[in-house]
C-alpha positions in Angstrom: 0.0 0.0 0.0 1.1 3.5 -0.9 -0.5 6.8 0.7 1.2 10.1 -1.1 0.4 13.8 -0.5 0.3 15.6 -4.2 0.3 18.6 -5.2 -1.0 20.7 -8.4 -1.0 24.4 -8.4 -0.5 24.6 -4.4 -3.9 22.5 -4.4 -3.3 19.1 -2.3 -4.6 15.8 -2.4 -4.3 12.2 -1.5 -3.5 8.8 -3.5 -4.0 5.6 -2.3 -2.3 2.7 -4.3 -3.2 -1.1 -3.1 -1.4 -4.0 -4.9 -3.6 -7.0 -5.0 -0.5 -9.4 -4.0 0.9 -7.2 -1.3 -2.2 -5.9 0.0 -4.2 -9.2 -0.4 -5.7 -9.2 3.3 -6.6 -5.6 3.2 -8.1 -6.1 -0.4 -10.5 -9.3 0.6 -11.4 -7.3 3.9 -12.7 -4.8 1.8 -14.7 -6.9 -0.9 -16.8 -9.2 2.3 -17.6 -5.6 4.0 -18.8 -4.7 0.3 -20.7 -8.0 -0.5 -22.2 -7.7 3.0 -23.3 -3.8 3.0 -24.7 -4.5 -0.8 -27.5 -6.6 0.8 -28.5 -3.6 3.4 -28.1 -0.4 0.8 -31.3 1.2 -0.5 -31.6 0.0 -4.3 -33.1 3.9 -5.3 -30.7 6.3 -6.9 -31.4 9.7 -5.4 -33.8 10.3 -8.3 -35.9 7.5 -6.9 -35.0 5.2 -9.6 -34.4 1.5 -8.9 -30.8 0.8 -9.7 -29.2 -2.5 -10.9 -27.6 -5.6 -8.5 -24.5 -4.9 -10.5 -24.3 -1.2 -10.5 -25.2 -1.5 -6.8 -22.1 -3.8 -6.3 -19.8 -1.4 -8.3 -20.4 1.6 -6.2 -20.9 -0.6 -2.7 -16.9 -1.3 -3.8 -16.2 1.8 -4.3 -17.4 3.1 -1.4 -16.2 0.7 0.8 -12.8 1.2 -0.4 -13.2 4.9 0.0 -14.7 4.8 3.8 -10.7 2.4 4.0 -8.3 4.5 2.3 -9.6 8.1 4.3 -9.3 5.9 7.5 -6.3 4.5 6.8 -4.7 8.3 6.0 -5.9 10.0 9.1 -4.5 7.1 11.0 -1.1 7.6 9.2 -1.5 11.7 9.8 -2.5 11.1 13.7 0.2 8.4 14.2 2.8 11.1 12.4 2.0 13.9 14.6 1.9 11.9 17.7 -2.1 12.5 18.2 -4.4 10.0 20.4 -7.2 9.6 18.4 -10.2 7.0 17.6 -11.3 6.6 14.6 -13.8 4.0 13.5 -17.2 3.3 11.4 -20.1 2.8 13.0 -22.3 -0.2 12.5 -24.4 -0.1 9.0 -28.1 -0.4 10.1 -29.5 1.8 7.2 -28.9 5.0 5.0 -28.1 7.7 7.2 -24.9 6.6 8.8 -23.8 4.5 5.5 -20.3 5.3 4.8 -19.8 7.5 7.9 -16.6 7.4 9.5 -16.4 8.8 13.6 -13.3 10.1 15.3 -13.3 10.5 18.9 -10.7 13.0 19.3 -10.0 14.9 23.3 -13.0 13.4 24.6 -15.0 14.9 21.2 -16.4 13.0 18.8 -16.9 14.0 15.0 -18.6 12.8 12.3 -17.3 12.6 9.0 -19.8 11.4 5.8 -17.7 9.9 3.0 -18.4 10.4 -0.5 -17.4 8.1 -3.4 -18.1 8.4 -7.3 -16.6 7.5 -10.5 -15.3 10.2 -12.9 -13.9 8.7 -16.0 -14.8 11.6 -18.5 -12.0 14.2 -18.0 -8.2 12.4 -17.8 -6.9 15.6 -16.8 -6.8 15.9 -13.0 -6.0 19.8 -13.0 -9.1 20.3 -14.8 -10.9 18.2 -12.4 -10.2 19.9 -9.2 -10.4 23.4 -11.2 -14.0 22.8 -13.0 -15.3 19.5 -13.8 -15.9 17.7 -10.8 -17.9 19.4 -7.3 -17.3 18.6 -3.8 -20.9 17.2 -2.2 -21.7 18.0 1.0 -25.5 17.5 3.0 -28.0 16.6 0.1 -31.9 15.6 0.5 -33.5 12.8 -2.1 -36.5 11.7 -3.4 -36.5 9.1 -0.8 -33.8 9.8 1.9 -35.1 13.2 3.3 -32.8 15.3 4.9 -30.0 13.7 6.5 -28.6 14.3 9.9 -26.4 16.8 10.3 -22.5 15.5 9.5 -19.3 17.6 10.9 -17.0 17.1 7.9 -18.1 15.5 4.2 -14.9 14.1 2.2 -14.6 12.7 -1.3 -13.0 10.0 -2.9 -13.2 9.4 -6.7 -12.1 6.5 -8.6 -10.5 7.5 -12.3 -12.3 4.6 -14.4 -15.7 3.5 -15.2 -17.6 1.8 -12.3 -17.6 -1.9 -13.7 -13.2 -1.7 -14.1 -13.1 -1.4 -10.4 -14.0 -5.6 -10.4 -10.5 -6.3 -12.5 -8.4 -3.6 -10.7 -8.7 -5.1 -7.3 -8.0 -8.5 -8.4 -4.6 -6.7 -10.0 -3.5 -3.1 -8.9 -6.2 -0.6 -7.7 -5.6 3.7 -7.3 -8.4 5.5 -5.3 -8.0 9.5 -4.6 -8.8 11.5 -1.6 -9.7 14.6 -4.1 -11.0 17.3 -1.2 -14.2 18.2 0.7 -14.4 20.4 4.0 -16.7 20.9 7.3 -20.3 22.0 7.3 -19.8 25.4 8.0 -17.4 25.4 5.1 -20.5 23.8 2.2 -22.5 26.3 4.3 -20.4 29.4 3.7 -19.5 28.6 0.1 -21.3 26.4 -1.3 -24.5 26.2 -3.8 -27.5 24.2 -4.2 -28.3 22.2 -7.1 -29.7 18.7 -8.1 -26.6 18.0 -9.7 -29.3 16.0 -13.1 -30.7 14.1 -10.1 -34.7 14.9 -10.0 -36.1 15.2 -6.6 -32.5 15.7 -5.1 -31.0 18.7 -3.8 -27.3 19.0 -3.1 -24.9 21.5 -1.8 -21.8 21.4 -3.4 -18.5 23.6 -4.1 -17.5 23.9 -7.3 -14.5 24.0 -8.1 -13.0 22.0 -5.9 -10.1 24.3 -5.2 -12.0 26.8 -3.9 -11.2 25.4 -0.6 -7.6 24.6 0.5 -7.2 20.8 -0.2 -6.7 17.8 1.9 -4.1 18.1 3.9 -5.4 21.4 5.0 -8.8 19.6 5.4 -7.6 16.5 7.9 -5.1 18.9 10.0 -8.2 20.6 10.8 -10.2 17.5 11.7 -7.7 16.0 14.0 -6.5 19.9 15.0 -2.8 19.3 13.5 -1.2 22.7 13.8 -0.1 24.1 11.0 3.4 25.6 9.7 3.8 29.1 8.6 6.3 30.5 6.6 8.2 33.1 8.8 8.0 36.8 7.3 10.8 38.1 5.2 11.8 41.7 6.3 13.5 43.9 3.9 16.7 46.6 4.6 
């Protein structure tokens, strides 16, 4: 497994790398949790629309892996920084806590709501984070209501079409910790839109770089201070 902090134009972001030799426990961990939370997921896209076994399995994958690769780097970040922290997922009993991840942090505990989707369309990652792909944060559906309030939202994409991800993590598998930010941050900055989802309403930044990426994101999560650059002074 390898977790790097990237960089394009001063924007940060996360890529996890699993190789399906060298990773194999972590990897079959992750497909049970999917085959078993793809019998308990609600089978309505946010439009209301039944959706397919098989496109239910794809994105169950997907967003298991996500939920794995966000805990695994604030784990590595806490660990780094020398910072007692537990972080965890509570138990999947229905749609409002799936793919939540909680952090009990000073006695505090947070909630963070994981996002995970497919974006195969543009290969060109600067133009993702600078125009084609938004950061989701609280939404209502068709069916789902409004959903309790989260502390933090954070997205993870997958750079391939939703069926691939069935080879890839039988071979060599990428996921991407692209952004996202608290609730005060979507509430500040962000807009509302149904995002070509009828009888959903989302509120999502767009672009993604308007905020300040995600290492700036998960230092203020688990309240990692953060370096400044001392002032020059001129003679």
């Amino acid at each position: 497994m390898i977790i790097e902090e990237k960089e394009i134009n001063n924007y940060t972001y996360v890529s996890v790398k699993f190789n399906a030799k060298e990773d194999k426990k972590i990897l079959d961990k992750i497909k049970q949790k999917a085959k078993e939370d793809a019998l308990k997921v609600n089978k309505k896209s946010p439009d209301g629309i039944i959706r397919e076994n098989d496109l239910i399995g794809y994105n169950n994958l997907g967003g298991v892996l996500a939920e794995k690769i966000v805990k695994l780097y604030l784990n590595q970040k806490a660990e780094q920084n020398n910072i007692k922290v537990n972080i965890f997922s509570p138990p999947f009993t229905g749609h409002f806590e799936h793919r939540d991840i909680k952090i009990n942090l000073n006695g505090k505990e947070k909630t963070i709501e994981i996002r995970s989707s497919f974006q195969y369309k543009q290969p060109d990652l600067n133009k993702v984070i600078s125009s084609s792909l938004s950061l989701i944060g609280p939404y209502t559906t068709s069916y789902k209501g409004e959903e309790p309030e989260k502390d933090f939202f954070i997205q993870v994409f997958h750079r391939y079409f939703n069926p691939e991800i069935i080879e890839k993590i039988e071979n060599e598998i990428e996921a991407i910790i692209i952004g996202g930010g608290s609730k005060e941050l979507f509430e500040k900055i962000g807009e509302k839109t149904f995002l070509k989802q009828e009888g959903a309403e989302y509120l999502v930044i767009n672009p993604i770089n308007k905020t300040k990426g995600v290492k700036h994101l998960v230092n203020e999560i688990l309240k990692i201070k953060e370096k400044t650059e001392p002032k020059q002074s001129t003679l």
